[in-house]
C-alpha positions in Angstrom: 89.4 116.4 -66.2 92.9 115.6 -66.1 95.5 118.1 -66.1 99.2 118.6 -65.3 101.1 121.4 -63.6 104.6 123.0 -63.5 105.7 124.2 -60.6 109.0 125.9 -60.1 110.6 128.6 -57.1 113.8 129.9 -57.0 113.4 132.0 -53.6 113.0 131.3 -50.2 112.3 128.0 -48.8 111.8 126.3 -52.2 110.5 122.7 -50.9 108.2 124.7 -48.9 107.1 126.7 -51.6 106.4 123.9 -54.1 104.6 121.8 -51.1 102.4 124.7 -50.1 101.5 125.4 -54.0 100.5 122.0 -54.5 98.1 122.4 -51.0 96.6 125.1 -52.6 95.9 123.8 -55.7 94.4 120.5 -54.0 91.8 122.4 -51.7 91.1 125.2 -55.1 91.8 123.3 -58.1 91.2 119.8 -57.6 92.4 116.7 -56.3 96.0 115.9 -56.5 96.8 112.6 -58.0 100.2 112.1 -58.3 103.7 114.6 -57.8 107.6 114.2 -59.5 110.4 114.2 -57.7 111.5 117.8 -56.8 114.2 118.5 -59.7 117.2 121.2 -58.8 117.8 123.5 -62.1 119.8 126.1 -63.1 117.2 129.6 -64.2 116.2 129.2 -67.8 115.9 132.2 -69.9 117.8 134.7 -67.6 120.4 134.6 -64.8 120.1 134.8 -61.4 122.5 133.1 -58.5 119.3 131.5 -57.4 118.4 127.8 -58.2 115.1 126.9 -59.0 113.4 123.9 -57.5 110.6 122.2 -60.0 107.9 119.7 -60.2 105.1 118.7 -62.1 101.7 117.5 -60.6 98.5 115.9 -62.0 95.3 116.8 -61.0 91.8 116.0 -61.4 89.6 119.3 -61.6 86.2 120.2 -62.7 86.9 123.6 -63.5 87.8 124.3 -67.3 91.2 125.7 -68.8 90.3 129.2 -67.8 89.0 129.0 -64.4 92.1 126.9 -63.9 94.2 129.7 -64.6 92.6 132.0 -62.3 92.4 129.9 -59.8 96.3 129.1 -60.2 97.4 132.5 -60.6 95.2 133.4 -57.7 97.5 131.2 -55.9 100.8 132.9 -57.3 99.4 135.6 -55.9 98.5 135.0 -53.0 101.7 133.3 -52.0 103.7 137.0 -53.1 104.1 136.5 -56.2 104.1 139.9 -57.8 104.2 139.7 -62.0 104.5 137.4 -64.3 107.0 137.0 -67.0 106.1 139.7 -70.0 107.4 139.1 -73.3 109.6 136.4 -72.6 111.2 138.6 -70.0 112.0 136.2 -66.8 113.1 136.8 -62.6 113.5 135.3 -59.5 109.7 134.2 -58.2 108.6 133.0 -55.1 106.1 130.8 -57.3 105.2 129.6 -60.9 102.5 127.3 -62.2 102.2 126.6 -65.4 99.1 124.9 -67.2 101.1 122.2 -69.0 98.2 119.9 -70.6 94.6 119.8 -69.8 93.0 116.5 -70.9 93.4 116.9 -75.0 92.6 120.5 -75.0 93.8 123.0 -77.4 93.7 126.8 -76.6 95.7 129.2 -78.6 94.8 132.5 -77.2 97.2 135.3 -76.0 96.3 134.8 -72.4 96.4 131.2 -72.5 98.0 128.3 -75.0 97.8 124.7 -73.8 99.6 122.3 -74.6 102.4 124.2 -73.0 104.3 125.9 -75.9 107.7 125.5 -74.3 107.3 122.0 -72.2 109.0 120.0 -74.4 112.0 122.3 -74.7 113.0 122.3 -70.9 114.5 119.5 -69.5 112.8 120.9 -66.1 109.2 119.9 -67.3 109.4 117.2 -69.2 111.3 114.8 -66.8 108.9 115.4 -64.4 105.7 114.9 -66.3 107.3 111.6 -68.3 108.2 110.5 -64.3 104.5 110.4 -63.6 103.0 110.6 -67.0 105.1 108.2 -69.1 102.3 107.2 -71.6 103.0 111.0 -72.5 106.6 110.3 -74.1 104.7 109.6 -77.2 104.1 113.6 -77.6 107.0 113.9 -77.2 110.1 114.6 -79.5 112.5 113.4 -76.6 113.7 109.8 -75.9 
């Protein structure tokens, strides 16, 4: 199944971060198929003197919208990442992935809502997935 990821670091070596993300997601999640350019953003949602680097990657996974998001915030984890955002309330993180889309799968469920609630509303996200996924533009509300 198709799916594609947000990635985005604003601490420590952010290239690394991102690079070593998308490792672990190819060897736990599934095979990578294709990666955006690595976009330089101010924080969204809360300040912080610390830039964020994104991306967004496609992958090809057999494992279904949940076990995805275990397995990706197993990764979060495991790379120091201590909390997620609660209520809307953002920081610095070593790591984020988000579960953007998922083939045409719709969950609406506290713990997880695909499509992405919020992808189409941050510049960060959607440049990246239209640079690899343009036949998504159509989704969107953007030009």
């Amino acid at each position: 199944m198709k799916s594609y990821l947000g990635l985005g670091t604003n601490l420590g070596d952010r290239s690394a971060n991102i690079r070593c993300a998308i490792d672990m997601i190819n060897e736990q999640a599934g095979h990578v198929l294709a990666c955006s350019s690595f976009v330089e953003t101010e924080p969204w949602g809360f300040v912080s003197d610390n830039a964020f680097l994104n991306a967004v990657i496609e992958i090809d996974t057999s494992l279904t919208p949940y076990e995805l998001l275990r397995v990706t915030q197993g990764i979060e984890r495991s790379m120091g990442r201590i909390r997620k955002s609660i209520n809307g309330n953002y920081s610095d993180r070593i790591i984020d992935i988000d579960i953007l889309l998922y083939e045409d799968v719709v969950v609406g469920e506290p713990e997880l809502t695909i499509p992405h609630p919020l992808m189409w509303q941050r510049r960060f996200v959607y440049e990246p997935l239209l640079e690899i996924a343009p036949h998504l533009k159509t989704l969107s509300s953007h030009p």
